[in-house]
C-alpha positions as CSV (number, residue, x, y, z in Angstrom):
1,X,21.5,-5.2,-35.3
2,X,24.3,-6.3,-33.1
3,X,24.5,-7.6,-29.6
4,X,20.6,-8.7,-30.3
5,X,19.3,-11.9,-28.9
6,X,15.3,-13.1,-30.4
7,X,13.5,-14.7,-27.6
8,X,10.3,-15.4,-30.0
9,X,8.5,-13.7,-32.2
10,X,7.0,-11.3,-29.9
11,X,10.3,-10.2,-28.0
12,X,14.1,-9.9,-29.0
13,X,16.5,-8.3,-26.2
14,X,19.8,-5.8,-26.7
15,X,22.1,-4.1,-24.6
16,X,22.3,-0.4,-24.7
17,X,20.6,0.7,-28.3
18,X,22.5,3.5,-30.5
19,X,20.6,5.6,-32.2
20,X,21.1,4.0,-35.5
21,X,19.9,0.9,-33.7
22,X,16.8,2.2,-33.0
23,X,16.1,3.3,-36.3
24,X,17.0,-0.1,-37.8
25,X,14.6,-1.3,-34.9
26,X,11.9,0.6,-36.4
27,X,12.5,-0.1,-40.1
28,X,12.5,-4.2,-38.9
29,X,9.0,-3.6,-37.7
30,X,9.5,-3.4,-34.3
31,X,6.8,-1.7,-32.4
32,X,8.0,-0.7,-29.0
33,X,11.2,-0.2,-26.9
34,X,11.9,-1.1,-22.9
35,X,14.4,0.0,-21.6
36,X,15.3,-1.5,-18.1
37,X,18.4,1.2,-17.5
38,X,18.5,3.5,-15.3
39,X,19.1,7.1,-15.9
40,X,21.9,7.5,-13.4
41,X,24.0,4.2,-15.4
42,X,27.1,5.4,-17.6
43,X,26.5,5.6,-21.1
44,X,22.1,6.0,-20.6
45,X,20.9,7.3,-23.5
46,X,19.3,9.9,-22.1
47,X,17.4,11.4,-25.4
48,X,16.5,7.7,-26.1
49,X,13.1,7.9,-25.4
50,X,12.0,10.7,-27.5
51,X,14.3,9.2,-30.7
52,X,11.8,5.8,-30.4
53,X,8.9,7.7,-30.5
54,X,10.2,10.1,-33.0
55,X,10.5,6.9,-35.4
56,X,6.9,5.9,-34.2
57,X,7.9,3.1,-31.8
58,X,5.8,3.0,-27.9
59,X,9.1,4.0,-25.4
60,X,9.1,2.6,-21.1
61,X,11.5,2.9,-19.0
62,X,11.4,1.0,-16.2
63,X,14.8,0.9,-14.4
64,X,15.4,-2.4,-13.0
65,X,19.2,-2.1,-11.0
66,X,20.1,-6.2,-10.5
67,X,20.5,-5.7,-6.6
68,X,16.7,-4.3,-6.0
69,X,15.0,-7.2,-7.9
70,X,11.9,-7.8,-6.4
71,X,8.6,-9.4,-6.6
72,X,6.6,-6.0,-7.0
73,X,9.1,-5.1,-9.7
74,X,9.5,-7.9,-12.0
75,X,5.4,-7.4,-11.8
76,X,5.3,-4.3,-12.9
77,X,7.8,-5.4,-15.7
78,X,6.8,-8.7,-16.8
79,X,2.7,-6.8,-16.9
80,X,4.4,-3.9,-19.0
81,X,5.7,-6.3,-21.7
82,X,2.6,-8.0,-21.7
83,X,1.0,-4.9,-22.6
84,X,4.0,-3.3,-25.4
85,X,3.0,-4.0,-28.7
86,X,4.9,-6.4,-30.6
87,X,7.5,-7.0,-31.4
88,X,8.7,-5.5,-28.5
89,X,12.8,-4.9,-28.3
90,X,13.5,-4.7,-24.4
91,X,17.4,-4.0,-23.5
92,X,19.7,-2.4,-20.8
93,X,23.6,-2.2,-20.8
94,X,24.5,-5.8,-21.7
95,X,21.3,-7.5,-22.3
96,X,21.5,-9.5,-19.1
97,X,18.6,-7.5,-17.2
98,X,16.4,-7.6,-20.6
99,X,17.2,-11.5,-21.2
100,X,16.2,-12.2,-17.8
101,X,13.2,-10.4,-17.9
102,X,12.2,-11.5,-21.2
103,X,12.0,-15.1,-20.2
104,X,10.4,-14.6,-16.9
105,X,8.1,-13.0,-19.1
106,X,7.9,-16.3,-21.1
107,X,8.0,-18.8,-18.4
108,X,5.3,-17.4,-16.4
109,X,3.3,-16.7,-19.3
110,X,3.9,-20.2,-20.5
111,X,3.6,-22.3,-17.7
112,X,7.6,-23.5,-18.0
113,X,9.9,-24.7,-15.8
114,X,12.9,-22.8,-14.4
115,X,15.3,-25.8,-16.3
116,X,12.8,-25.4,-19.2
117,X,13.7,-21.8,-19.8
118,X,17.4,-22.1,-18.8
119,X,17.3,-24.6,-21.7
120,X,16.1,-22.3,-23.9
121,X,17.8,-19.3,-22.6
122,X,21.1,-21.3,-23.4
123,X,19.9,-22.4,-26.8
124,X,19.6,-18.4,-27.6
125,X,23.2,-17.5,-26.5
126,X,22.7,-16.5,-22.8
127,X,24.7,-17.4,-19.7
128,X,22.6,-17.8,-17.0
129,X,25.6,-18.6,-15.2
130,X,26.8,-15.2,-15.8
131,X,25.0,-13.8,-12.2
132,X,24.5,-16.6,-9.9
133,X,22.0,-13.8,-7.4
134,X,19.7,-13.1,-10.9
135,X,19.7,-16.7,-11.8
136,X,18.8,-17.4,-8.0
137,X,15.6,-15.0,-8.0
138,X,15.1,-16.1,-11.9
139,X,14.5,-19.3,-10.3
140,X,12.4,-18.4,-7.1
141,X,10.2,-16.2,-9.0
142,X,8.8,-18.9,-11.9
143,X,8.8,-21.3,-9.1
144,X,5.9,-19.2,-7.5
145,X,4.7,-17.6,-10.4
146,X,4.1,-19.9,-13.6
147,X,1.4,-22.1,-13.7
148,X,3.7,-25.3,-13.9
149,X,2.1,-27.6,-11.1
150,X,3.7,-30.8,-11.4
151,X,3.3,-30.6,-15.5
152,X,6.5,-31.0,-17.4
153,X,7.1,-28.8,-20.1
């Protein structure tokens, strides 16, 4: 698939998914689809949903808009991909909503620092650069969720 980034082995991250996309999603073994979009975005797939689970993968959408980010929100994200089975392919329109999510997801999970996951982040392909207000609250969130203490990871 194109414009597909792997986190891990557990989640890999797109920007919006063609239908022919998700079918090669499903035929890779994927089990489950988030999608972060919301359905007033151009080019929302708005049939998406029922395609996935047409080709047997477990469809969310949870639309996450970059200027509501919130506490409460990323929650109820970052607690829905801990619950998708994997692999899980999560995506919006670029893949910069999904990325970040994805490694919160990771970080807070993991116990890593903020620099620990931009480090990996970059090591995948991503910018985090790219939107200094989601790097900003990419930041403040592992800070005061993940279970780094004074560890270094």
């Amino acid at each position: 698939m194109e414009n597909v980034k792997k986190i891990n082995e557990q989640l890999t991250v797109a920007g919006q998914l063609t239908p022919e996309q998700l079918q090669q999603a499903a035929e890779e073994g994927y089990k489950s689809v988030l999608n972060l979009r919301s359905p007033d975005e151009g080019g929302f797939l708005s049939d998406e949903g029922q395609l996935a689970e047409a080709l047997g993968l477990q469809y969310v959408n949870i639309p996450v808009k970059p200027s509501e980010m919130n506490d409460e929100l990323t929650g109820k994200v970052l607690q829905q991909i801990d619950q998708l089975p994997k692999p899980a392919l999560i995506h919006c329109a670029s893949g910069m909503r999904a990325g970040v999510m994805a490694f919160m997801n990771v970080a807070t999970r993991e116990g890593m620092t903020p620099q620990r996951v931009f480090d990996l982040a970059h090591q995948v392909g991503f910018n985090c650069d790219a939107n200094p207000q989601m790097k900003q609250f990419f930041e403040q969130y592992v800070a005061a969720h993940s279970n780094t203490g004074s560890q270094v990871k």
